[in-house]
C-alpha positions as CSV (number, residue, x, y, z in Angstrom):
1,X,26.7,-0.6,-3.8
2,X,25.2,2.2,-5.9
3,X,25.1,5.8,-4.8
4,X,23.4,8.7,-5.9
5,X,24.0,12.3,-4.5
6,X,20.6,14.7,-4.2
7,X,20.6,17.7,-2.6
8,X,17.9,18.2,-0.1
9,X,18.1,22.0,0.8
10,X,15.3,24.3,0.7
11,X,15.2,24.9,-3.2
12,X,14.8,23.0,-5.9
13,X,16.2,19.1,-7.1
14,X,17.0,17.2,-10.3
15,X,13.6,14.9,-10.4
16,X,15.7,12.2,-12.0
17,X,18.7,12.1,-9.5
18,X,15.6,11.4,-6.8
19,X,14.4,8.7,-9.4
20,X,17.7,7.3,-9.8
21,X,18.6,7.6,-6.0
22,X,15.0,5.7,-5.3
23,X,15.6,3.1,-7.9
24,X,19.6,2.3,-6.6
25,X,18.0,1.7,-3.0
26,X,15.8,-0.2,-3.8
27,X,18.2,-2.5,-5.9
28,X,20.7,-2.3,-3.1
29,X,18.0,-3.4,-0.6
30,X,17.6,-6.7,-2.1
31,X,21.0,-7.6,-3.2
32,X,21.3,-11.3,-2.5
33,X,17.4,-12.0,-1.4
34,X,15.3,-14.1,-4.1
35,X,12.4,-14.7,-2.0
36,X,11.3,-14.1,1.0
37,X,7.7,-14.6,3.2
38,X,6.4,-11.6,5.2
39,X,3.4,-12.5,8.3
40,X,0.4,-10.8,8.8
41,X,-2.6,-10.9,9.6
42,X,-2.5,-14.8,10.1
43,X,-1.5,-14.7,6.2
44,X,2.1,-16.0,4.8
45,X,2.8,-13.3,2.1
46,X,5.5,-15.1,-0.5
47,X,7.4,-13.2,-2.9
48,X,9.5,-14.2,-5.6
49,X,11.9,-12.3,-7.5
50,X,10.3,-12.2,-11.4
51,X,13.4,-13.4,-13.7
52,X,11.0,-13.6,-16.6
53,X,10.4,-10.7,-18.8
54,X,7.2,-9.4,-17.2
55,X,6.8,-6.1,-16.0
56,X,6.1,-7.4,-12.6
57,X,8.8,-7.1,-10.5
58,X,7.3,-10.4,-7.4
59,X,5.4,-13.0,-8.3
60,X,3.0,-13.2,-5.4
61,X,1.4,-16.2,-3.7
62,X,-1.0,-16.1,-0.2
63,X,-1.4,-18.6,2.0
64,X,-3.4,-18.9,5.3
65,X,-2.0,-20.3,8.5
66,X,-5.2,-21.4,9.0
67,X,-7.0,-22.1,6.2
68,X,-10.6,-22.8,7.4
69,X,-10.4,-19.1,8.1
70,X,-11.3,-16.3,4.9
71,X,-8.6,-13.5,4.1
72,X,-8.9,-10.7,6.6
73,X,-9.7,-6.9,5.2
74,X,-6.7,-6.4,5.4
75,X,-5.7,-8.2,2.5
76,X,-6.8,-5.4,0.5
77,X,-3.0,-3.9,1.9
78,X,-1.0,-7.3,0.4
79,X,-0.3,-5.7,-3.2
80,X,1.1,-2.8,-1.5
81,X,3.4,-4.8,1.4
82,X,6.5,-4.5,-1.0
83,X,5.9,-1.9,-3.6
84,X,6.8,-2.0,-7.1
85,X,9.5,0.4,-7.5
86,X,10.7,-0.8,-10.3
87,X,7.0,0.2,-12.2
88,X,7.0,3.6,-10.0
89,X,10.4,4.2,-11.9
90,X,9.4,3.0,-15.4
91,X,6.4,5.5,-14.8
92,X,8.2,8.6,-13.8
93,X,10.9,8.5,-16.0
94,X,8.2,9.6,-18.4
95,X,8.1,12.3,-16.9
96,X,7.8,14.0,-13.4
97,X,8.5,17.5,-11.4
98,X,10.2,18.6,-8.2
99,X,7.3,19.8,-5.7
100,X,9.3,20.1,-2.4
101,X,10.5,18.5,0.4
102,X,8.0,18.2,3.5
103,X,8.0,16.1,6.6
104,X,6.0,13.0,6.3
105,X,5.4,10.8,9.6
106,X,8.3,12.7,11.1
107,X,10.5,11.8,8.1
108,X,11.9,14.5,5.6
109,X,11.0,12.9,2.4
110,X,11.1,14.4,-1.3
111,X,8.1,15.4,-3.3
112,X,7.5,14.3,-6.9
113,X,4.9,14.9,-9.1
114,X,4.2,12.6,-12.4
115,X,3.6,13.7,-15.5
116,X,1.9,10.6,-16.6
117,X,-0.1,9.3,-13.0
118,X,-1.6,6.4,-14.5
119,X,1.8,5.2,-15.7
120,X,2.5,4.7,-11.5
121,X,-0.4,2.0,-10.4
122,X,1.2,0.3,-7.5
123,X,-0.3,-2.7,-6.4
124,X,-3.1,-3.1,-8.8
125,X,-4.4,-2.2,-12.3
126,X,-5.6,1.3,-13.5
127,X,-8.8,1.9,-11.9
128,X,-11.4,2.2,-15.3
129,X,-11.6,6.4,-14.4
130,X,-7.6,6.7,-14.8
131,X,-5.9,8.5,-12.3
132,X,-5.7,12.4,-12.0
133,X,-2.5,12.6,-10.0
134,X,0.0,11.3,-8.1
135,X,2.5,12.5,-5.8
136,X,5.5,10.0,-4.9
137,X,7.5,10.7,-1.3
138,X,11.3,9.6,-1.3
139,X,12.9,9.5,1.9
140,X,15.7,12.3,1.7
141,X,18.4,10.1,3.4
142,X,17.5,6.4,2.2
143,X,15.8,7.3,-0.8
144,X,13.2,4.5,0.4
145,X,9.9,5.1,-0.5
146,X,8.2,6.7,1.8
147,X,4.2,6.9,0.2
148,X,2.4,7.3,-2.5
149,X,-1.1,9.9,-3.2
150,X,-3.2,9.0,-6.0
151,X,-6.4,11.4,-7.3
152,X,-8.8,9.6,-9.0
153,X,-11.9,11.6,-10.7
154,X,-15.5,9.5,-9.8
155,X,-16.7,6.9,-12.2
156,X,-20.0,9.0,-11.6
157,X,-20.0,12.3,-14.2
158,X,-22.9,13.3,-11.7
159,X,-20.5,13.3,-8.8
160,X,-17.4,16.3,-8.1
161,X,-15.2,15.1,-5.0
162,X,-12.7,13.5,-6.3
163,X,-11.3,10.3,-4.7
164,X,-8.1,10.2,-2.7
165,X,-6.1,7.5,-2.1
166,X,-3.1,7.7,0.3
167,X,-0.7,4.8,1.3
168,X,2.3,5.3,3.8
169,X,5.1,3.1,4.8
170,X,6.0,3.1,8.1
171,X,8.0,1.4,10.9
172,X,11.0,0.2,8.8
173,X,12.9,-2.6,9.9
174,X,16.0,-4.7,9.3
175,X,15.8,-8.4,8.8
176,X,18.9,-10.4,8.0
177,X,20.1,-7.0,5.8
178,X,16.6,-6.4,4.0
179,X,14.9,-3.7,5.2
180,X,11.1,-3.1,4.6
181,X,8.1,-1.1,6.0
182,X,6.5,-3.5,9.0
183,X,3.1,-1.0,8.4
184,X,1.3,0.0,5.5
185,X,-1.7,1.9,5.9
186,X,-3.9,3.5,3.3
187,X,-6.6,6.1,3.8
188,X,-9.2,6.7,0.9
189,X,-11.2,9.9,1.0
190,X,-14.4,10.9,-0.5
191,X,-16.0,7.4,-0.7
192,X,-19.2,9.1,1.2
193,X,-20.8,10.2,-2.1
194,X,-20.6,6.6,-3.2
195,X,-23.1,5.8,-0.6
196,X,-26.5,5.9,-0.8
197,X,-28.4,7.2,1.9
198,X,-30.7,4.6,2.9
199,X,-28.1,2.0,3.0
200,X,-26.0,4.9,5.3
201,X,-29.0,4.1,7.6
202,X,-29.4,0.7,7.5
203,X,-25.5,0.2,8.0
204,X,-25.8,2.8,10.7
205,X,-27.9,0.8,12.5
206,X,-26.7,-2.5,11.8
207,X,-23.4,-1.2,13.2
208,X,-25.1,0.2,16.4
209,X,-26.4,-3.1,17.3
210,X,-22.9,-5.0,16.4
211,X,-21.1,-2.2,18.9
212,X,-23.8,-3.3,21.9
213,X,-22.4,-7.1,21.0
214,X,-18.8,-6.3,21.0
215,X,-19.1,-4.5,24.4
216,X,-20.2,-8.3,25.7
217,X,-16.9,-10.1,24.1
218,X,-13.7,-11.0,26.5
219,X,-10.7,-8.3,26.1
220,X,-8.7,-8.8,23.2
221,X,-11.1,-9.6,20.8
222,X,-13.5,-6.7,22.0
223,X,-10.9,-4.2,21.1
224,X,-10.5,-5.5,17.3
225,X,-14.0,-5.8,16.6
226,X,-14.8,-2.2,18.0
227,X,-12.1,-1.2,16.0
228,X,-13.2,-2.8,12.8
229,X,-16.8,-1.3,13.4
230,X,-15.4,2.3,14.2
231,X,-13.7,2.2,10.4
232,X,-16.9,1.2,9.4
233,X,-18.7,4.1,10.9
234,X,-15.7,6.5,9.8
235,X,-16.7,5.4,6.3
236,X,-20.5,6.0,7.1
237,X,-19.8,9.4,8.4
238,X,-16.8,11.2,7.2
239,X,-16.5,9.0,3.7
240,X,-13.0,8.1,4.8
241,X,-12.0,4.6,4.5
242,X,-8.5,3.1,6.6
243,X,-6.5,0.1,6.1
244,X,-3.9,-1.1,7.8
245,X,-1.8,-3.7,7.7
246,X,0.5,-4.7,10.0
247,X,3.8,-7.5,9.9
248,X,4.5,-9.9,12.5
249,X,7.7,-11.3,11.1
250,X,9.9,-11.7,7.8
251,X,11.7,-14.7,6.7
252,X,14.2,-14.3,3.9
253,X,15.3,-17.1,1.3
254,X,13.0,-19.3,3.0
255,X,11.4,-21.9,1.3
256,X,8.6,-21.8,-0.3
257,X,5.5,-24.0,0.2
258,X,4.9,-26.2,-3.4
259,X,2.3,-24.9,-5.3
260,X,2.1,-21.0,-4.1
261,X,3.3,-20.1,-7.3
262,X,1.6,-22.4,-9.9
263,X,-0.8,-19.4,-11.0
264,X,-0.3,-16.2,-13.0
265,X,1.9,-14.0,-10.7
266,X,-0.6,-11.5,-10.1
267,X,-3.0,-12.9,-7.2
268,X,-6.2,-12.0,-6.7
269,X,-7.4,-11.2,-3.6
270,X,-11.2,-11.7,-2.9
271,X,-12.7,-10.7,1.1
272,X,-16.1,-12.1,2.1
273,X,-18.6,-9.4,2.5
């Protein structure tokens, strides 16, 4: 097993002993796994370990245990379930600064800043406006990765408010000596701008009516459709977009169903409006 030393007092740290610390946890962590299926969301997440010589660390493959049904929203999450530290590595070893250490979700996690952010897409490709910034969080004990900020300027040159995107890993569990995050959320600010008013008020009211509805629904399915409406009226009012996704279970060296992989080993996720 690899090690790597960083201090994590109050001053500053060697950027690349964090990189290297990040990078020789994450390769410890799945010592001996070659694939493995995570469950969410009534979808069966498959990763495979890439052996080729793409830059992709997982091919990646979704099916649905029930298949009449479409992907949920939050699919959007799947390309962030496992991220791609291997790229987040590549990326910063181009270059990248010591901000700090802060707590983060109760965790004490160390602060990089790249030098090159659009070098560190996680989960899909470079947005067509680039990416401003990006801060990276490494867990000070594990050296997991604890989150990820990207700062993304508005395709609009008549617009100022940048957009935010922030994605955490929480809840970290062991299964069968892999451990992984069993919640991803990501929260993107300043989406309001993008809206235009009089679709703000026809949504607004669309979503008024759907909230009398759900009030009528048995428990259980009342709860997650008034939730799915209040992130909809968060984005209405505040601009502020949340996902989350979270596990049910994790199967490691399972097998795989025939076929997942037969595409290109990026997948493509596509939600119903």
């Amino acid at each position: 097993m690899a090690s790597v030393y960083v201090g994590c007092g109050t001053g500053s740290a060697d950027p690349n002993d964090i990189i290297d610390a990040m990078e020789a946890s994450f390769e410890d962590n799945l010592d001996g796994v070659e694939t493995f299926t995570i469950y969410a969301a009534g979808m069966e997440v498959h990763h495979r370990l890439n052996t080729t010589d793409s830059l992709a660390f997982f091919d990646l493959g979704v099916t649905l245990a029930d298949s009449s049904r479409a992907l949920p929203e939050s699919a959007r999450l799947i390309p962030f379930l496992v991220p791609d530290v291997p790229k987040l590595v590549r990326g910063l070893r181009t270059g990248a600064r010591f901000v700090g250490t802060e707590t983060l979700n109760g965790q004490q996690v160390h602060v990089l800043e790249a030098d090159n952010p659009s070098s560190l897409i996680v989960g899909t490709d470079a947005p067509s406006g680039g990416i401003s910034s990006a801060r990276i969080y490494v867990d000070v004990e594990s050296h997991a990765l604890r989150g990820v900020t990207m700062e993304m300027p508005p395709l609009d040159t008549t617009l100022t408010e940048a957009i935010v995107q922030h994605v955490r890993y929480e809840q970290f569990r062991d299964v069968e000596g892999f451990t992984l995050p069993f919640k991803v959320r990501s929260t993107t600010e300043g989406l309001r701008q993008l809206i235009p008013d009089v679709l703000r008020i026809v949504e607004g009211g669309n979503l008024a009516i759907a909230r009398a509805q759900a009030q009528q629904l048995p428990p259980g399915e009342r709860e997650v459709e008034l939730a799915r409406i209040a992130t909809r009226e968060r984005l209405l009012s505040e601009g502020i977009q949340e996902d989350v996704l979270t596990v049910d279970s994790v199967h490691v060296n399972s097998e795989i169903p025939t076929g997942v992989f037969a595409e290109a080993d990026v997948v493509t996720v596509e939600l119903e409006n």
